[in-house]
N, C-alpha and C positions, 0 to 999 in steps of 0.2 A: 608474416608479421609486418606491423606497421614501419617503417624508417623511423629513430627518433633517438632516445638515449634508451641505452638498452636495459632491460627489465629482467628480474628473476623469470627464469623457466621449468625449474622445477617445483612443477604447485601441489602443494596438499591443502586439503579441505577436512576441516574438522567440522561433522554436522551435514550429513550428505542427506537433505533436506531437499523441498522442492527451488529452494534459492543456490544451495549450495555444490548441487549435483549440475544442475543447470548453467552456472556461471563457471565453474569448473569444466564443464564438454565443453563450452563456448570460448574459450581461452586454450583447452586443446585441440580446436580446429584453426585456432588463430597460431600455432605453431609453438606453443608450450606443452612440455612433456607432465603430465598429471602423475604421479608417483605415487600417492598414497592418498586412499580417506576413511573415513572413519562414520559407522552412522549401528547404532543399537537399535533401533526399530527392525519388524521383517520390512516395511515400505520403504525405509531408509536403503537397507542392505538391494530391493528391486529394484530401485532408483537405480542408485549405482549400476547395479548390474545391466540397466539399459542402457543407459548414458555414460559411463565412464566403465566401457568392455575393459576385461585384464588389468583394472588396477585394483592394488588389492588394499583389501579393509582391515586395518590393523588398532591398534591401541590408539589415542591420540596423540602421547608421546612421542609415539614413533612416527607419528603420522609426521610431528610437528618436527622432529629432527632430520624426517627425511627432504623437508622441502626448503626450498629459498625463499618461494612465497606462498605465506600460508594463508587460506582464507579460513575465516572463521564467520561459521554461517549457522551458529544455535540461537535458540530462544532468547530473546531479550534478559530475560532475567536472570537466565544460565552467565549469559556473557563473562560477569564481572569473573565468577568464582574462576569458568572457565581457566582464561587467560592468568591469575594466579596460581593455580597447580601447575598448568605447563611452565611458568619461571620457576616457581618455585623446586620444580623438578631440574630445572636444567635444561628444560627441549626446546628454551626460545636463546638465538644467540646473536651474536653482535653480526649488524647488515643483514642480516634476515630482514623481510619484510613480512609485518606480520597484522592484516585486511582484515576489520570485519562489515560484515555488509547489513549492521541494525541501523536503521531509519534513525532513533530515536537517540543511540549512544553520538557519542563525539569521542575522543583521543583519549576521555578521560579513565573511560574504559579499559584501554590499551594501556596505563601508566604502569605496572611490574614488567611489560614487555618493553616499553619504553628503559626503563632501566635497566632491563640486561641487555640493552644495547642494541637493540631494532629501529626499524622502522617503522614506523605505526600511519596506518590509515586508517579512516572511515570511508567506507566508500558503499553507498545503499542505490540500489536499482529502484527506479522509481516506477515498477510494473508490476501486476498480479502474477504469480506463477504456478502453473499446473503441476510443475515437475514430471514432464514430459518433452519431447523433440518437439514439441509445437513452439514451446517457448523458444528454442533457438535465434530465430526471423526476428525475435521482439526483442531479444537483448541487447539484438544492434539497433534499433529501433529506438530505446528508450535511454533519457537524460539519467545519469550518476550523480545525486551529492555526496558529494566529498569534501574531507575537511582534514586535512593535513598540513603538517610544517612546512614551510615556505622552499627547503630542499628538499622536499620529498616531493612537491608537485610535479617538476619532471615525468617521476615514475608513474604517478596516476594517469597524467594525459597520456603516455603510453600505453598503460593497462586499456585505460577506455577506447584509446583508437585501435587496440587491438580487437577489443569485442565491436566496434562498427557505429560506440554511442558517444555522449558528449556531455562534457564534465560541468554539474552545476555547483561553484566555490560556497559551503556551506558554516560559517562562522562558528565556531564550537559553540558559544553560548544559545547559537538560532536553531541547534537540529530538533531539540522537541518539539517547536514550533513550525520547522520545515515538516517535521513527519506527522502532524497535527493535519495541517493542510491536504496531507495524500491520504491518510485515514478519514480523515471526512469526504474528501472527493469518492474517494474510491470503496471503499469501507460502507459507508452510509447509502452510498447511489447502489452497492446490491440489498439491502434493506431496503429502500426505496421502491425501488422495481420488483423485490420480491411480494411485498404487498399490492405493489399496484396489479400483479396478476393474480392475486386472490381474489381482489375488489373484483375484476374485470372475469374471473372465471362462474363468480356468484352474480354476475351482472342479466346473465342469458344463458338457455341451455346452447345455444348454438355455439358460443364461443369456445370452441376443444380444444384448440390451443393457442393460451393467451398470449406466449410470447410472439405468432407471429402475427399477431394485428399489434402490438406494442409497438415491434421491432422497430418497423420504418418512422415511426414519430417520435422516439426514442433518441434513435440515429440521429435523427435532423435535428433534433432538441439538442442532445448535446454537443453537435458539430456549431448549428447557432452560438451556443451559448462558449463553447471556447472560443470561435473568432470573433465573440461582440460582447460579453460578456452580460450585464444586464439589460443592454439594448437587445437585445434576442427575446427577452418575456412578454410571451403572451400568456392566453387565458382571464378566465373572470377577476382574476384577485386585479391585476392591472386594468380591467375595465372596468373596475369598482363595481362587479355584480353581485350586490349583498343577497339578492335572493336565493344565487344559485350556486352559492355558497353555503350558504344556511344550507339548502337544498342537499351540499353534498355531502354537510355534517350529519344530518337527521340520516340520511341515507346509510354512510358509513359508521354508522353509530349502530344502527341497526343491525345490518348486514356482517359488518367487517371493524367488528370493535376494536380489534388487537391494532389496526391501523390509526385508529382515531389521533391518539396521542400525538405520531409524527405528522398526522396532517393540517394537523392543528398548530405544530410546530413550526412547519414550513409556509403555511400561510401565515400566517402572523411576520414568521422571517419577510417572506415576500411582498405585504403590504407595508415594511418597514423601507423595503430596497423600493419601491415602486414610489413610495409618499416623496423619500430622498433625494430620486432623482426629478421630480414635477408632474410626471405621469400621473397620478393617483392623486387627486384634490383632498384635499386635507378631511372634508366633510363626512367622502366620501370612507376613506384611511379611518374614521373615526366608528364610523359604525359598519362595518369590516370588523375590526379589534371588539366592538361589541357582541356582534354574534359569535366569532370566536371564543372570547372569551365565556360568554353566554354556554354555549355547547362543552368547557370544561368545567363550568360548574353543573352544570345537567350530569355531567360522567362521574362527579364527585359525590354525587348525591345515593345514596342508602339505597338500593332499590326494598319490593317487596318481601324477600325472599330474607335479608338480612335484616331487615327493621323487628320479621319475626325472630 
């Protein structure tokens, strides 16, 4: 473990998910003793059984009286009820630390464990998780928001430098819109890219597998685009090519309708971002927005088949 102020070491995890099985082996490789978790699914209970060998699956209750620090790693909307039965039962107690790792909640969540006398964290991984050993390498890897009382930050920055990551201070009123931000990023870019290999698989017989002509322009796109941000866009919408643009509407309107809607979306985004920064001459910006918008009143319209 890290040097620092020292932290609960006996961790239980209620919700042995792909976040919670994973963050829990990762903190018992970091020199904490994992004592208990709890997970009702059979891929819950597998999880476990690969990532957290010999600890055993007990009630939550138990789960939650046996540890110092608990993580609570369920479903967003489970969360609230969650954390009220276990006070309500009795299995959360004074100085217990008691972590959950939702993106979206804050402390507010935590407030019945707050009152019986814990410590309360949020603390959200800001990475995708298989719920496998691959993810290990990444959990040190990736930033933490966290958003906890002003004595309790100690223990966080301990927690994360024990998993190998680094603590991003997330204001309780800002988490929905901190985890807005990584749902869109991350969330939307595999929608993205899942369509863009539909398009690209109906494009030629030759192409058998899309993701690996994608990959490497993928890669550089979004390596561009996080160290430059809008200075990274290329493509037609920036060089104001309304032809082949149009071009790629009529095409994918065709071909790969189920896409239309987001590309429609995203270009329009993008000759917004493009006009903004001067790149994109306003004229130009203008009849852009026409064909786009053009192409979703064409998708709006009645075809044959329903006029009958």
């Amino acid at each position: 473990m890290s040097s620092g102020m020292p932290c609960p070491r006996r961790v239980g995890v209620i919700g042995a998910g792909r976040v919670g099985a994973v963050i829990a082996a990762a903190l018992a490789h970091a020199g904490h003793e994992v004592v208990a978790a709890s997970g009702e699914s059979d891929a819950s209970r597998d999880r476990a059984a690969d990532l957290l060998p010999g600890v055993p699956l007990l009630k939550p209750s138990a789960v939650a009286r046996a540890a110092d620090l608990l993580l609570l790693t369920v479903p967003d909307d489970m969360l609230g009820n969650v954390v009220e039965v276990l006070a309500a039962s009795g299995a959360i107690r004074p100085g217990q630390v008691v972590l959950h790792t939702s993106g979206r909640h804050g402390l507010a969540a935590l407030e019945p464990a707050r009152l019986a006398g814990a410590r309360v964290v949020a603390l959200h991984p800001a990475m995708t998780f298989t719920g496998t050993a691959t993810d290990l390498p990444r959990v040190a890897a990736c930033a933490y928001g966290a958003t906890a009382a002003p004595a309790d930050r100690p223990v966080v920055e301990q927690l994360v430098a024990d998993l190998g990551g680094r603590v991003v201070w997330v204001p309780e009123e800002r988490r929905a819109l901190y985890h807005a931000a990584l749902a869109h990023g991350a969330n939307h870019l595999v929608t993205l890219v899942a369509e863009a290999r539909e398009i690209l698989a109906a494009s030629a017989d030759g192409v058998t597998d899309p993701a690996d002509v994608l990959r490497p322009l993928l890669e550089a796109a979004l390596d561009n685009a996080l160290r430059s941000g809008d200075a990274a866009l290329t493509g037609p919408v920036v060089r104001g090519d309304v032809g082949t643009v149009a071009t790629h509407l009529d095409e994918i309107g065709r071909e790969a309708p189920q896409a239309l809607a987001s590309y429609r979306t995203l270009a329009r985004a993008t000759v917004g971002r493009a006009a903004t920064d001067g790149r994109l001459l306003p004229i130009r910006a203008a009849r852009l927005l026409q064909e786009i918008d053009g192409a979703a009143h064409d998708a709006a319209q009645p075809g044959p088949e329903s006029i009958r």
